[in-house]
C-alpha positions in Angstrom: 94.0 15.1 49.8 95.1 15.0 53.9 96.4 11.3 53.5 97.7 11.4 50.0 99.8 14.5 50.7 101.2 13.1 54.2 102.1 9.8 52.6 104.4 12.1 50.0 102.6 11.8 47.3 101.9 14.7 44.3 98.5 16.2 45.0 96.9 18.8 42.7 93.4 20.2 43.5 91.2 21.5 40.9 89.2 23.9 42.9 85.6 25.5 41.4 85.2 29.1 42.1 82.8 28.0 45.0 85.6 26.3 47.7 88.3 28.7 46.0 88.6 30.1 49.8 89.5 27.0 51.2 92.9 25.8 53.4 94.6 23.2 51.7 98.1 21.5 53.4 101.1 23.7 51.8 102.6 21.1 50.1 99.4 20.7 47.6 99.4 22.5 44.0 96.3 24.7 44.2 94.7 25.5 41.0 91.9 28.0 41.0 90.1 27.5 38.1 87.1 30.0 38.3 84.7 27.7 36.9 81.6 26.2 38.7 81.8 22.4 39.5 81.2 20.7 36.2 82.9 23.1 34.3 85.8 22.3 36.7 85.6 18.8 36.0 86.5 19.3 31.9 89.9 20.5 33.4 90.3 18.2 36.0 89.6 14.8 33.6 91.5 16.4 30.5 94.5 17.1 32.7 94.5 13.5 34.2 96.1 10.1 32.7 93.7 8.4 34.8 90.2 8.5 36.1 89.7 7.6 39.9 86.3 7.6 41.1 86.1 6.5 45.3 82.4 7.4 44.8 80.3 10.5 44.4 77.1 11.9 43.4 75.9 13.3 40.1 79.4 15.5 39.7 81.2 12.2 39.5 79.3 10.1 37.1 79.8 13.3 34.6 83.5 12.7 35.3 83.5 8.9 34.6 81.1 9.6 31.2 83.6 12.6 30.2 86.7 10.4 31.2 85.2 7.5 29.0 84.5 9.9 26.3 88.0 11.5 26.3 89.6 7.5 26.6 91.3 7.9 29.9 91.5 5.1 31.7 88.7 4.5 34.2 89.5 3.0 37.8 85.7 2.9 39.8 85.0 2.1 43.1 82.1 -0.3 43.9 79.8 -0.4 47.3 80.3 3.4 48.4 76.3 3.8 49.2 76.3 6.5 47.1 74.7 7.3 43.5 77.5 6.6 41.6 77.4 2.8 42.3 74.8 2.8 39.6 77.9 2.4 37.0 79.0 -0.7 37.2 75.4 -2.4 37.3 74.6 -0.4 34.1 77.6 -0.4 32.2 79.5 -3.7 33.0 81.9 -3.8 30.1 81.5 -0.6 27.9 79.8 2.8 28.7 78.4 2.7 24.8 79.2 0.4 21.5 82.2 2.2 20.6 83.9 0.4 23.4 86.2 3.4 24.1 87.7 2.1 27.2 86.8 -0.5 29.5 86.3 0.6 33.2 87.8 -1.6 35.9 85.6 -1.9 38.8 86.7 -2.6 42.3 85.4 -3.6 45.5 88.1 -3.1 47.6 89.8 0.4 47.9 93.2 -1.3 48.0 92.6 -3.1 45.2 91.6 0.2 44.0 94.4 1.9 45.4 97.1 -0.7 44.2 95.6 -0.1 40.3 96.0 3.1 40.8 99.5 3.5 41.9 100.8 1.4 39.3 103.3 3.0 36.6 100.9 3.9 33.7 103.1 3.3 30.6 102.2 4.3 26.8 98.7 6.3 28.0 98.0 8.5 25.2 94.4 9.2 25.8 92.5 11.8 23.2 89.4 9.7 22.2 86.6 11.7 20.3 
């Protein structure tokens, strides 16, 4: 959120009722959702065109299944030493045989950050 918002870019946190209290810089769209963590995340994916995932425990791999389920495109860095590296070794292509969306894995958060910043034309993601 720090870098992102000095580097000018539009930041909106999705904040669960637990770290509603927290200082964000002033220049950051705050919404307070009132909802514990994962029911945070339903807002957070269905609001986004695109699913970014720099690494993360259990909270993050239910965002990268519920982005996958909703089709939103899925951008997933690899090598972060934490649990969420698990992804890409399990689910290599597709997350299940409907082949919803294909995740791109990275091992470079450039790469990463590169995808990520690229215009995202014609995303119309509602899957299932």
């Amino acid at each position: 959120v720090d870098e992102a918002s000095k580097r000018g870019l539009e930041v909106i946190v999705f904040l669960p009722i637990e770290r509603e209290d927290i200082d964000l810089p002033v220049n950051v769209i705050r919404v307070n959702t009132g909802c514990e963590f994962r029911c945070r995340s339903v807002m957070l994916v269905r609001s986004s065109d695109v699913l970014v995932s720099l690494g993360g425990e259990v909270g993050t791999m239910i965002e990268i299944f519920m982005a996958y389920a909703m089709g939103k495109p899925l951008l997933v860095l690899n090598h972060t030493g934490l649990s969420s590296d698990v992804i890409a070794r399990a689910f290599p292509e597709y997350i299940d045989q409907r082949k919803v969306i294909k995740p791109k894995y990275f091992d470079s958060p450039e790469e990463l950050a590169k995808e990520a910043c690229k215009p995202q034309v014609g995303i119309r993601a509602s899957y299932g």
